[in-house]
N, C-alpha and C positions, 0 to 999 in steps of 0.2 A: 498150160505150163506143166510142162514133167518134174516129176520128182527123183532125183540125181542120191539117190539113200545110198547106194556104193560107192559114189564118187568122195558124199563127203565123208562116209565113213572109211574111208582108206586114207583123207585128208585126214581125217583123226589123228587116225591110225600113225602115219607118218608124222605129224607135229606132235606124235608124242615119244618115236623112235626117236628123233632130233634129241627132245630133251632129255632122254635119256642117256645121250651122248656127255652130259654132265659130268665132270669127275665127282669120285664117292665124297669131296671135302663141300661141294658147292649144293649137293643134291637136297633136293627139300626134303620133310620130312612125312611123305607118301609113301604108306604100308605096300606091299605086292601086293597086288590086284586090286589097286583103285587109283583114280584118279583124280587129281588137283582140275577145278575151274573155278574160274570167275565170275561173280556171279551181281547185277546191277545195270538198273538203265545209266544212272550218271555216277555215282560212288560205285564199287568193285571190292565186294568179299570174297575170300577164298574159300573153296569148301573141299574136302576130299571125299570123292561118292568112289563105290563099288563099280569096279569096270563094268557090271552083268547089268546095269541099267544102262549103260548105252546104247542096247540093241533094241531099245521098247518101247514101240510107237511115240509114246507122249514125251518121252527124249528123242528120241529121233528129230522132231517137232520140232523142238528148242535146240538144236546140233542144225538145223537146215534156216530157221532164222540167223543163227549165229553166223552160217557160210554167207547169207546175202546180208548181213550187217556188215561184219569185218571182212571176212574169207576165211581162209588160215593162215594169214601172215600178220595177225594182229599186233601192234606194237609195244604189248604188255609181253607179250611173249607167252605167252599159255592160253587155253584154251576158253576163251569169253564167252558166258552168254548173255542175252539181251533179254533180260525179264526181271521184276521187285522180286527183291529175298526171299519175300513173304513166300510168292506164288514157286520160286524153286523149293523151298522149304518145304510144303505142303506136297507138289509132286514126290519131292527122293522120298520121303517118307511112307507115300501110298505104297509107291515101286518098291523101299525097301520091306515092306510090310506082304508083300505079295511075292516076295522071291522065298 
């Protein structure tokens, strides 16, 4: 099984150009240069991470379950991943710790 890291990350990419298409009354409240996801195997927190931890292996990781969980056309409409709070919590934090 290949690993598709351009494919999804240009899925990203594009699912979050989309939302961006939002007018400025509806937009959430996501600083430039970071990004809203979702984050729970059955409940779904929102979290706003740093775009710069997209590109880093151990997100990558959870960016390529998330494509073979949902895809990118998830029905929440943002960006899902499939993992306990706990365990996203602990990663952004190494990553943000390390940027």
């Amino acid at each position: 099984m290949g690993v598709r890291l351009p494919s999804m990350i240009a899925g990203a990419k594009q699912m979050l150009k989309l939302q961006s298409r939002v007018t400025p009354r509806e937009k959430p409240d996501v600083p430039k240069g970071h990004v809203a996801v979702y984050v729970g195997e059955t409940q779904r927190k929102r979290f706003v991470v740093p775009i710069s931890v997209l590109n880093h292996p151990s997100f990558e990781d959870l960016l390529k379950r998330a494509e073979e969980e949902y895809g990118f056309d998830h029905p929440m409409g943002g960006l899902t991943i499939p993992c306990r709070e706990d365990a996203f919590l602990n990663l952004t934090s190494r990553l943000q710790q390390a940027l």
